[in-house]
N, C-alpha and C positions, 0 to 999 in steps of 0.2 A: 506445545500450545495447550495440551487437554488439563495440566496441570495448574495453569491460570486461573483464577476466580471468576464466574458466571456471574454476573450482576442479577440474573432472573433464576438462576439454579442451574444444573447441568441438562439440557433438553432432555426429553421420553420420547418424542418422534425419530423418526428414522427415516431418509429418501437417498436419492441417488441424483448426485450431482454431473453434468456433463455426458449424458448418457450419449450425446452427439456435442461435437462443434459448435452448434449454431442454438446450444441450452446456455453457453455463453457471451451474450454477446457486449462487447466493450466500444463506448464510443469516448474519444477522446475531446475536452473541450478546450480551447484555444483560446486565452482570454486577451486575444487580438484578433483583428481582419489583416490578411494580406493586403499589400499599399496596392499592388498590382505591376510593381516598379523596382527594379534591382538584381543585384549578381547570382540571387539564392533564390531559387524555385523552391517553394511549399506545396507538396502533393499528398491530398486528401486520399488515401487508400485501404480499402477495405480486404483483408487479408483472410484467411481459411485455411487451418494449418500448418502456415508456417511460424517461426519464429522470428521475431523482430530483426536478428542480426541477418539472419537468411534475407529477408527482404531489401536491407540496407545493400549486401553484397549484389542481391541485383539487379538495384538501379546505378549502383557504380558502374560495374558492367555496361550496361546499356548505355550511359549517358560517357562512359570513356573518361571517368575521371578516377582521380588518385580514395579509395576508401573513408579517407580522413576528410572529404568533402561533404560524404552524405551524415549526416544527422540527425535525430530524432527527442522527442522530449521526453520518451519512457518507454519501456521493454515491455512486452505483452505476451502471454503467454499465448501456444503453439499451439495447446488444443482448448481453441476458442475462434469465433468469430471477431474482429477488432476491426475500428474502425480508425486509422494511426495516420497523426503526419509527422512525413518525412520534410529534409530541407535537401536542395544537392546545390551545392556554389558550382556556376558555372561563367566565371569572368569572361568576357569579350566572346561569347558564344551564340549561336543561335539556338534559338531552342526546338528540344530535342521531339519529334510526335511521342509524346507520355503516351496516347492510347493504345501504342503497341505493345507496352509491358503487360494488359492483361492476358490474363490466364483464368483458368479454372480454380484456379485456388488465391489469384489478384486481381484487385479490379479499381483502377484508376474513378475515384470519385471525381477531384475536381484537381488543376492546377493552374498555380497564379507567384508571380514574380513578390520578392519581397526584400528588403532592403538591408536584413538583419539575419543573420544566422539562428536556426532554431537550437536553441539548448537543451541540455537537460533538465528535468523539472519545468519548463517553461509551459505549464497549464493549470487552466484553473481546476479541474478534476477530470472527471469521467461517470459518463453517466452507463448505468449497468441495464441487463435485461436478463434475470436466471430465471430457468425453466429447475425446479425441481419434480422429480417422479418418482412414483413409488411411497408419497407419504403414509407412513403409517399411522398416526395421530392429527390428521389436518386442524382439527379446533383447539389443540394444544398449539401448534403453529401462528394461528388465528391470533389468539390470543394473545403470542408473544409478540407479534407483527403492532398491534397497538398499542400494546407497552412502550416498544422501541421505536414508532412514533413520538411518545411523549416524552420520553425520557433517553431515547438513543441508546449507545451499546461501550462496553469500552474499547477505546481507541488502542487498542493493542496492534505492535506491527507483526502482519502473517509472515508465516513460514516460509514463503519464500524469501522472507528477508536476510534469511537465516542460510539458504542454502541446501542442499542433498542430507538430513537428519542432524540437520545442523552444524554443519564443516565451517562455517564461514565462523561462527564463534570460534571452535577447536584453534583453526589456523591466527584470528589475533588475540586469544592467550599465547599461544607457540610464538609469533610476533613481538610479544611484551615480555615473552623471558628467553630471548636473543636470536631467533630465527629471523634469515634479513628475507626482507620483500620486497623487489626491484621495481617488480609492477606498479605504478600507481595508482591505476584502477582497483588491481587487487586490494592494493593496501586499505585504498577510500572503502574498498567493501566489506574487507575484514572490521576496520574500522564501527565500520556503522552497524555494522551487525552485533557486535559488542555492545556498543553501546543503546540500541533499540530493543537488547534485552534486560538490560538494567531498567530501561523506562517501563517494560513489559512487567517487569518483576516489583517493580517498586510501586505500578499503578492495582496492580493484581493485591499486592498486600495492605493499600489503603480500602478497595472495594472492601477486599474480606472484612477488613474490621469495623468501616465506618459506612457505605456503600455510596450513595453520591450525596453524604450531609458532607456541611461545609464545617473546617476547623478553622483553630487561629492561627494566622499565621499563613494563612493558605499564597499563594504565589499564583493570580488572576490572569489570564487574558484576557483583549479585546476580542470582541469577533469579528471574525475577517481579517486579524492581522496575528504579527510574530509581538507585539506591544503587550509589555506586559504591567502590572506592581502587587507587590504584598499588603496584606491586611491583615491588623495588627489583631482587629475585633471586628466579628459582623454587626452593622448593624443596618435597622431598617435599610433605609436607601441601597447596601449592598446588597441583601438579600434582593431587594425591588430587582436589582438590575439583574441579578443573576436568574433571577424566575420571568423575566423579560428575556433572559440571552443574549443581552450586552455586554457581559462577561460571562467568561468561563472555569471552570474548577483545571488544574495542570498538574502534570508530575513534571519530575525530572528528566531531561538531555544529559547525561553528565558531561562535566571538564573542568578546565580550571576555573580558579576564584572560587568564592564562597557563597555555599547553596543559596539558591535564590525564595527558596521556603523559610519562615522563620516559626518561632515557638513550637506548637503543638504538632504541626502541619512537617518541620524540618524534622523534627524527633521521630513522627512515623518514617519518613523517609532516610535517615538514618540508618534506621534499627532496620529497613528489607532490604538493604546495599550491605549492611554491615561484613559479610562476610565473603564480599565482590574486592576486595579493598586490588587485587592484582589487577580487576579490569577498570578501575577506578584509577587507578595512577597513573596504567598504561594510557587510558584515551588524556589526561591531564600532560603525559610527557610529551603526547603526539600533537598537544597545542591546540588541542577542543576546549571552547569555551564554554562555560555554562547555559544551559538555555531549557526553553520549557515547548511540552507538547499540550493541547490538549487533553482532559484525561477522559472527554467523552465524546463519540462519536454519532453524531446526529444525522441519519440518512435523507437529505431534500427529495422532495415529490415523491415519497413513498406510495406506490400502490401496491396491489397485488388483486389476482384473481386466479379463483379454485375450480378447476374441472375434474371432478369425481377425487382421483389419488393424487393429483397435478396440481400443482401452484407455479405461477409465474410473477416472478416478483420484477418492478422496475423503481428505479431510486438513482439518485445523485449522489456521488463522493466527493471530497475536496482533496487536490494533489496531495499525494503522500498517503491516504488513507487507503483500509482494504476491505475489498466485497467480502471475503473471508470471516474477519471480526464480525460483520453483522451475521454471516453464515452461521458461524458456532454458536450464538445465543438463538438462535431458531429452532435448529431441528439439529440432529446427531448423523451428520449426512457423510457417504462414500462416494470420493468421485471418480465415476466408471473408468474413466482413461487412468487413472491413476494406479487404481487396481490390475485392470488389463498392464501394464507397461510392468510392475512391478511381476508377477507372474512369466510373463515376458523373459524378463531379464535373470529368474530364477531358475528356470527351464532352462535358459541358455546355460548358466553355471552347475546345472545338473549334468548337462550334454555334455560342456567340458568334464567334469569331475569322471564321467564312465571312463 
């Protein structure tokens, strides 16, 4: 990620991210109500270091059903506080006292019948609340925070998207030149990992050069949706809409059929893929269609407040987008568990090596 293009420059501050659990906390928003009625229980549950798949494992457990019952709309990282729902199907059942699975580290919000199995992806975002400490440049932070008010951040996908130093890429190049992969989850995530760094690489090489002016040719979104069309020439009116935020500037999803950018707009995009052309085929043989992301990332309800070295920032995401992206145009932050963990695990491999 360091090597991506900074829409504001590469930050001067310096803090410490995650210094505890609850410096991150995640709430999940559900863009429906449970009916109150149906086979699958939706339970509101607020976690404390564990990880999503730990959690899933147990309410299966508890509620005595097969693993493939319980479901959740997105994974959440372990060291964080989150706010996550789960679904568990439990046909012809009675249901089960949910208030006994709390613990010290689970704590049953709310649960209510619902008629529909919860998916993956099925939310409208997540709203965030980070505690940074230790800033070293607060009014350079300052600063940046009301840029990225008016102008947002690029929507680049973070590194977990990616994997442990980026293995999930490695594995679908390996993938695209004959390595078989049974898993299907694996493969959806090799997959996507691939191809969310050509959109990373391809939005990174348009900031550099042109930074969010519009070209011709550019390939628009609506906002609020996956709808999109190209423009041939800006004029007034588009412009109007686009400085209103009724449309959006986009890179590329890759796959097949023929780029969705045309003229000036498809030539930049071209020319920063150009030399992907393995991971290009491969997501096109694997039967990905063309499609577009966003290529700027606008965090809703931004606030923030500063006590002494301390900022606490809270802001809204839309599904699929990461607190991360806005992180790195902020401040040049270390996050404490990450550090601790990796140290950890070096120590460990010292122990072995005596």
């Amino acid at each position: 990620m360091s090597e991506l293009h900074y829409l504001y420059g590469k930050p001067n501050a310096k803090a410490d991210l995650r210094t505890q659990n609850s410096d991150f906390l995640v709430q999940e928003i559900l863009p429906f109500a449970p009916t109150g009625e149906g086979e699958h229980h939706l339970l509101h549950i607020r976690k404390d270091g564990l990880n999503t798949v730990e959690v899933a494992k147990m309410l299966s457990s508890f509620a005595h059903v097969h693993p493939k019952e319980v479901t959740y709309a997105g994974q959440k990282d372990k060291n964080a506080v989150t706010e996550q729902w789960f679904g568990v199907r439990i046909p012809g059942k009675e249901t089960p006292d949910w208030q006994k699975i709390n613990s010290d580290q689970l704590t049953l919000l709310s649960a209510s019948r619902h008629g529909k199995k919860l998916r993956i992806g099925a939310l409208a975002g997540n709203r965030f609340t980070l505690v940074l400490r230790n800033v070293s440049e607060v009014e350079d932070v300052v600063a940046r925070l009301d840029k990225i008010a008016q102008i947002g951040v690029p929507n680049y996908f973070g590194e977990q998207r990616f994997g442990h130093e980026g293995k999930n890429i490695v594995f679908g190049r390996q993938m695209f030149t004959g390595r078989k992969v049974k898993d299907r989850k694996k493969r959806s995530m090799y997959l996507s990992a691939v191809r969310s760094n050509l959109f990373n690489l391809a939005s990174s090489a348009r900031l550099a050069a042109h930074g969010a002016a519009t070209l011709a040719g550019d390939c628009v979104m609506l906002a609020g949706s996956k709808s999109y069309f190209t423009t041939e020439h800006w004029d007034e009116t588009l412009v109007e809409r686009l400085n209103k935020k009724d449309i959006q500037l986009s890179a590329p999803l890759w796959g097949r059929g023929e780029p969705l950018a045309q003229l000036d707009a498809a030539e930049l995009e071209s020319a920063a893929l150009a030399e992907f052309s393995v991971d290009r085929d491969g997501l096109e043989q694997a039967g990905l269609n063309q499609e577009r992301r966003t290529l700027l990332l606008e965090p809703q309800h931004l606030q923030y407040q500063v006590e002494d070295n301390t900022i606490t920032l809270k802001f809204a995401l839309p599904s699929g987008s990461y607190a991360t992206s806005v992180l790195r145009e902020l401040v040049d932050y270390q996050d404490v568990q990450q550090v601790a963990r990796k140290a950890m695990l070096a120590a460990q491999q010292d122990n072995v090596s005596i």
